[in-house]
mmCIF file of the C-alpha atoms, coordinates in Angstrom:
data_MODEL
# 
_entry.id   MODEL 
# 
loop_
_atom_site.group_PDB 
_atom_site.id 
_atom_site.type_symbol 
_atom_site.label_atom_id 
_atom_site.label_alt_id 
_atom_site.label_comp_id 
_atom_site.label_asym_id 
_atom_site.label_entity_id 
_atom_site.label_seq_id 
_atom_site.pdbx_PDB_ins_code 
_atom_site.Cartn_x 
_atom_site.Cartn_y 
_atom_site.Cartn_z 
_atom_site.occupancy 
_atom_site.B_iso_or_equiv 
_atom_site.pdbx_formal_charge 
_atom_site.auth_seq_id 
_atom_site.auth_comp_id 
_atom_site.auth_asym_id 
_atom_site.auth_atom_id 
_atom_site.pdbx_PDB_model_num 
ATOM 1  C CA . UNK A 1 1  ? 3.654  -2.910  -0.974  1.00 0.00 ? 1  UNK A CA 1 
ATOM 2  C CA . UNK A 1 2  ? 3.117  -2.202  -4.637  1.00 0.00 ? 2  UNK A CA 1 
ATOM 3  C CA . UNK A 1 3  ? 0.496  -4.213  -6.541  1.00 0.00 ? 3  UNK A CA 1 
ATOM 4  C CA . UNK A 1 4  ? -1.454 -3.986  -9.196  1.00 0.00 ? 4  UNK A CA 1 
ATOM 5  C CA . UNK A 1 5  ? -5.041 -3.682  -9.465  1.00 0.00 ? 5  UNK A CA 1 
ATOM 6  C CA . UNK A 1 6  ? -5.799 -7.298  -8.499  1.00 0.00 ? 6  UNK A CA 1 
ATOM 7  C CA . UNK A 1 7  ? -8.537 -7.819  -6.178  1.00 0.00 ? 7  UNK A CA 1 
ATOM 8  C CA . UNK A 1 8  ? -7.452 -11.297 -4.977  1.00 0.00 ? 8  UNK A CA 1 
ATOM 9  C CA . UNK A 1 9  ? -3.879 -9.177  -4.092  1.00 0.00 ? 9  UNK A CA 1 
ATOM 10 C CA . UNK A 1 10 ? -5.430 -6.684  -2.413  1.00 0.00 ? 10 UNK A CA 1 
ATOM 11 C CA . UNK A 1 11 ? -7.743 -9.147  -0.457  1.00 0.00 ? 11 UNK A CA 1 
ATOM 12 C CA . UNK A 1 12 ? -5.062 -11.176 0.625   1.00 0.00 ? 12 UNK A CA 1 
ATOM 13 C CA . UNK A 1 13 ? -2.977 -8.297  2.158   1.00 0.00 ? 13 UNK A CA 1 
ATOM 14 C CA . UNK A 1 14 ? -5.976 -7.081  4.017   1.00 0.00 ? 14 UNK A CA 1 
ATOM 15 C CA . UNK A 1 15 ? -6.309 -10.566 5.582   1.00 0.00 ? 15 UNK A CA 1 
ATOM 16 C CA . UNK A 1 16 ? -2.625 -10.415 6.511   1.00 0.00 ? 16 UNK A CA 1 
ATOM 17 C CA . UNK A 1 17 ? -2.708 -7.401  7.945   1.00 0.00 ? 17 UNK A CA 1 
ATOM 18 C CA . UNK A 1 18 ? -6.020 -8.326  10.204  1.00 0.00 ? 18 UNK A CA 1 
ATOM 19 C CA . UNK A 1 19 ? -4.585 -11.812 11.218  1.00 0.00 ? 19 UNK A CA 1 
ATOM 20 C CA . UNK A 1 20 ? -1.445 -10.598 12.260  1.00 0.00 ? 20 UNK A CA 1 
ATOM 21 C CA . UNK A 1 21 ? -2.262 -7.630  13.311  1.00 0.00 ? 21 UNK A CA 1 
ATOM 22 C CA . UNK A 1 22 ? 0.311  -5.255  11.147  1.00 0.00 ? 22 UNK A CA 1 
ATOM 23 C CA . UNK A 1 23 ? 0.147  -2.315  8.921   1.00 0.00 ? 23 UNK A CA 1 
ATOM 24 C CA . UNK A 1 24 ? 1.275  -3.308  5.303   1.00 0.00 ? 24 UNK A CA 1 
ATOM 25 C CA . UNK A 1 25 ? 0.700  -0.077  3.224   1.00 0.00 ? 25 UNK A CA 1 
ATOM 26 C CA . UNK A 1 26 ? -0.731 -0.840  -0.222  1.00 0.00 ? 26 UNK A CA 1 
ATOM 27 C CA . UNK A 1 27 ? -0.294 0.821   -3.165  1.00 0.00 ? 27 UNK A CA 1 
ATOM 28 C CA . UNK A 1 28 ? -1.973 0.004   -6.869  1.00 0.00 ? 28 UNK A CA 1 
ATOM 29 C CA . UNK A 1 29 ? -0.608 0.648   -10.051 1.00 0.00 ? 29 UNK A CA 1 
ATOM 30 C CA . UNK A 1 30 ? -2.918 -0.311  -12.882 1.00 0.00 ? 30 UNK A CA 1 
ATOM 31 C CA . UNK A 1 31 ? -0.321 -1.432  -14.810 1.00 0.00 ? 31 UNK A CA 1 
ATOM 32 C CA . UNK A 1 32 ? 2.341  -2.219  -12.784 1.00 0.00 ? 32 UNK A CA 1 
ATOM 33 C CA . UNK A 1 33 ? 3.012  -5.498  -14.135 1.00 0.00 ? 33 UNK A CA 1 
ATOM 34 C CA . UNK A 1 34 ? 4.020  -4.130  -17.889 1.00 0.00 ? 34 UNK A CA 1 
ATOM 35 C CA . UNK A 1 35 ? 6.579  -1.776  -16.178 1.00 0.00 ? 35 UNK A CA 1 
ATOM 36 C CA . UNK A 1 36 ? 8.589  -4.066  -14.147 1.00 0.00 ? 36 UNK A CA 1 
ATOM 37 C CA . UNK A 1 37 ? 8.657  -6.213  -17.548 1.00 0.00 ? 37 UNK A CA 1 
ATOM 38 C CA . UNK A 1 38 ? 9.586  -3.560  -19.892 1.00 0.00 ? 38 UNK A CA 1 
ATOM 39 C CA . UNK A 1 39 ? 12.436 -2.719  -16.808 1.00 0.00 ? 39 UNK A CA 1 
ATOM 40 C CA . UNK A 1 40 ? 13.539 -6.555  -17.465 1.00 0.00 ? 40 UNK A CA 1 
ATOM 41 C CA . UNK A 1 41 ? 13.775 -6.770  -21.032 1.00 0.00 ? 41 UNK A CA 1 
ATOM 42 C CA . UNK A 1 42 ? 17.101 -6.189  -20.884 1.00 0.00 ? 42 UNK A CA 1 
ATOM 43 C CA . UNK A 1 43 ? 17.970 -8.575  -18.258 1.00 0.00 ? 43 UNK A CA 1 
ATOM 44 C CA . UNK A 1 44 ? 15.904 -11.623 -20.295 1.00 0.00 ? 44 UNK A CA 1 
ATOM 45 C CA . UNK A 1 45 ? 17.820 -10.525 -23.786 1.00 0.00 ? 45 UNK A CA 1 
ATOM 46 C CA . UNK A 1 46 ? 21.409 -10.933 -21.960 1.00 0.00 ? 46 UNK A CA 1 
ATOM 47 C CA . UNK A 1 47 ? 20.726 -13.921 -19.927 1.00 0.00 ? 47 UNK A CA 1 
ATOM 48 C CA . UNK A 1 48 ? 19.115 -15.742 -22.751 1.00 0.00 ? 48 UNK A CA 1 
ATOM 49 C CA . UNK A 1 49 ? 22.300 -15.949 -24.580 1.00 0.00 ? 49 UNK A CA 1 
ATOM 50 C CA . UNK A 1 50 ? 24.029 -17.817 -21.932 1.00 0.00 ? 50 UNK A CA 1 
ATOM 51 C CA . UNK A 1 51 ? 21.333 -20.353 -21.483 1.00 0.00 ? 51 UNK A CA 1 
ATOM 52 C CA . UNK A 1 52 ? 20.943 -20.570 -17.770 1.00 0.00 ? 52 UNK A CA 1 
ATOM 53 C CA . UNK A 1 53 ? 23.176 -20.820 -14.643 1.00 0.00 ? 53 UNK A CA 1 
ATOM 54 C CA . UNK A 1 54 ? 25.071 -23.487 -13.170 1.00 0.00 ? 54 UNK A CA 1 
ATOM 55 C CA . UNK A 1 55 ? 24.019 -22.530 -9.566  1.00 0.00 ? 55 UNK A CA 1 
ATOM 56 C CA . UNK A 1 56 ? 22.053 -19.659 -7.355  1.00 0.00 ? 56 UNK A CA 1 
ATOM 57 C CA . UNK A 1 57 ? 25.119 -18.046 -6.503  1.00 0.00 ? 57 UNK A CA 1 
ATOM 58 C CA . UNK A 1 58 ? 25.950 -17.159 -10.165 1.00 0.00 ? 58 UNK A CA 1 
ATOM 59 C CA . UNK A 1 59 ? 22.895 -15.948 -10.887 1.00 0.00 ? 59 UNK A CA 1 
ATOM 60 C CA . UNK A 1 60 ? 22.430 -14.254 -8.192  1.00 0.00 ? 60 UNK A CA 1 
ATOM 61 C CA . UNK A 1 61 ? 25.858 -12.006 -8.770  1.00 0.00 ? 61 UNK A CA 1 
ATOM 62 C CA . UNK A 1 62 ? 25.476 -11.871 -12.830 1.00 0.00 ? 62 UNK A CA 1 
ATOM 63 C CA . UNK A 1 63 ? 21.905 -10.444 -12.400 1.00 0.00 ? 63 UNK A CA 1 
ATOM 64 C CA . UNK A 1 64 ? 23.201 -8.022  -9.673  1.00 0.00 ? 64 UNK A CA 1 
ATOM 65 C CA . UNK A 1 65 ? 26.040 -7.262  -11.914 1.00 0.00 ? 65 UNK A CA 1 
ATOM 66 C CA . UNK A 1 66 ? 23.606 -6.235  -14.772 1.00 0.00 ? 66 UNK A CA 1 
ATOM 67 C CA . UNK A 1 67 ? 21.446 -4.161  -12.739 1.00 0.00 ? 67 UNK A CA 1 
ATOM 68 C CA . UNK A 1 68 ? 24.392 -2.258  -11.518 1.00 0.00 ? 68 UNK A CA 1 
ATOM 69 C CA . UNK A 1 69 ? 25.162 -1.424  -14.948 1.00 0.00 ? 69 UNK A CA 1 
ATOM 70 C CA . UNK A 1 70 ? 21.921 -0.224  -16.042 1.00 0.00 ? 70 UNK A CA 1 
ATOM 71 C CA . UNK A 1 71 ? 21.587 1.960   -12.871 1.00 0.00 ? 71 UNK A CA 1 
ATOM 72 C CA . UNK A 1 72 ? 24.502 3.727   -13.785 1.00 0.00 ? 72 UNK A CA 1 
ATOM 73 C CA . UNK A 1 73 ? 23.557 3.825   -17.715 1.00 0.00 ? 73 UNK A CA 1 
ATOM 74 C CA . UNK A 1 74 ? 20.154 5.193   -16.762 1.00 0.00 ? 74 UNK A CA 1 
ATOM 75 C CA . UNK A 1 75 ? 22.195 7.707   -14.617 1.00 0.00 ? 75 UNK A CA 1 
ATOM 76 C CA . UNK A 1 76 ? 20.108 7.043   -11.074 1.00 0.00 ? 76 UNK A CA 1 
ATOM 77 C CA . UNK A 1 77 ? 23.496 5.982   -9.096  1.00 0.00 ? 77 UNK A CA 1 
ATOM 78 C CA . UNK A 1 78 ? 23.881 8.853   -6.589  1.00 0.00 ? 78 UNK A CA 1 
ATOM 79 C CA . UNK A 1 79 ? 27.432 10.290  -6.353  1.00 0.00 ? 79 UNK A CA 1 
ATOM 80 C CA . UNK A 1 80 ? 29.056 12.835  -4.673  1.00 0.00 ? 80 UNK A CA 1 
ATOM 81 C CA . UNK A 1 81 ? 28.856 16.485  -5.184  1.00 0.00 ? 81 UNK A CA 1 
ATOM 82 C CA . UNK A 1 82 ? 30.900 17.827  -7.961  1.00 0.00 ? 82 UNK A CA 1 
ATOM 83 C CA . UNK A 1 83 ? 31.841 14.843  -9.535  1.00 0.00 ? 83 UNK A CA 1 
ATOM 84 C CA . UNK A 1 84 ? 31.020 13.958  -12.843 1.00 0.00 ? 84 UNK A CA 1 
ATOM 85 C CA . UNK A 1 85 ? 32.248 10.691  -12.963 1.00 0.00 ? 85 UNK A CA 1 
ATOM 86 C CA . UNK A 1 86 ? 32.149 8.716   -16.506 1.00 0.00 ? 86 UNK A CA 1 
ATOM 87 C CA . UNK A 1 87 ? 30.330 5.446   -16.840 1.00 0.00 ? 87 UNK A CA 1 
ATOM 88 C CA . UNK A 1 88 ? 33.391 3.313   -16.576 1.00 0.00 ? 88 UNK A CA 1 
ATOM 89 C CA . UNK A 1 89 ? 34.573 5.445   -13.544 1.00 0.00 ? 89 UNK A CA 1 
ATOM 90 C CA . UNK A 1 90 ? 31.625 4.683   -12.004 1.00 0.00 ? 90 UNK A CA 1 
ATOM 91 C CA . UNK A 1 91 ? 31.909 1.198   -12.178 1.00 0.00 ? 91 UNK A CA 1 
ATOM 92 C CA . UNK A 1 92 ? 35.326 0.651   -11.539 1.00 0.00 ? 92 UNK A CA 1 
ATOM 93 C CA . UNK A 1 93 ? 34.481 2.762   -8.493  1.00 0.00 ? 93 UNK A CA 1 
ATOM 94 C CA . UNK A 1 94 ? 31.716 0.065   -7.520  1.00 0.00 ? 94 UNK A CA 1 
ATOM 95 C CA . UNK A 1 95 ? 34.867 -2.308  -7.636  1.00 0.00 ? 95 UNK A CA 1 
ATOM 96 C CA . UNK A 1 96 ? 37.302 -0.658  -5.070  1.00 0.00 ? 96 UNK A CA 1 
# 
């Protein structure tokens, strides 16, 4: 599990993993935290334009939809060997 460099975090996953007898891995990233936030921006600039959702469900399949799309802008969307697919061909792909 990836934390940060709380010690209440930390604590509490080491009691976990004594009362229940399992091996949850931890891993600390000082500033773990600011990353996943900078990664969000971009999610809290779109959805505060269409201020809120109407249920779960819509959320749930715009905010999927926009993380598709910055995968594939950032390039980490794996495709196959020898095809350089274009950003729209990518997601149109997603679609079929």
């Amino acid at each position: 599990m990836n934390i940060d460099q709380s010690g209440a975090t930390t604590v509490g996953l080491k009691q976990v993993n004594r009362d229940n007898n399992t091996r949850i891995k931890i891993r600390q990233c000082k500033y773990l935290n600011y990353i996943i936030e900078q990664d969000h921006r971009r999610i809290k600039r779109v959805t505060r334009l269409m201020l809120g959702f109407e249920n779960f469900y819509t959320a749930q399949r715009t905010l999927a939809g926009i993380e598709v799309i910055a995968i594939i802008k950032k390039g980490q969307m794996k495709t196959r060997r020898g095809t350089d697919q274009s950003f729209a061909e990518q997601f149109y792909a997603l679609a079929a």
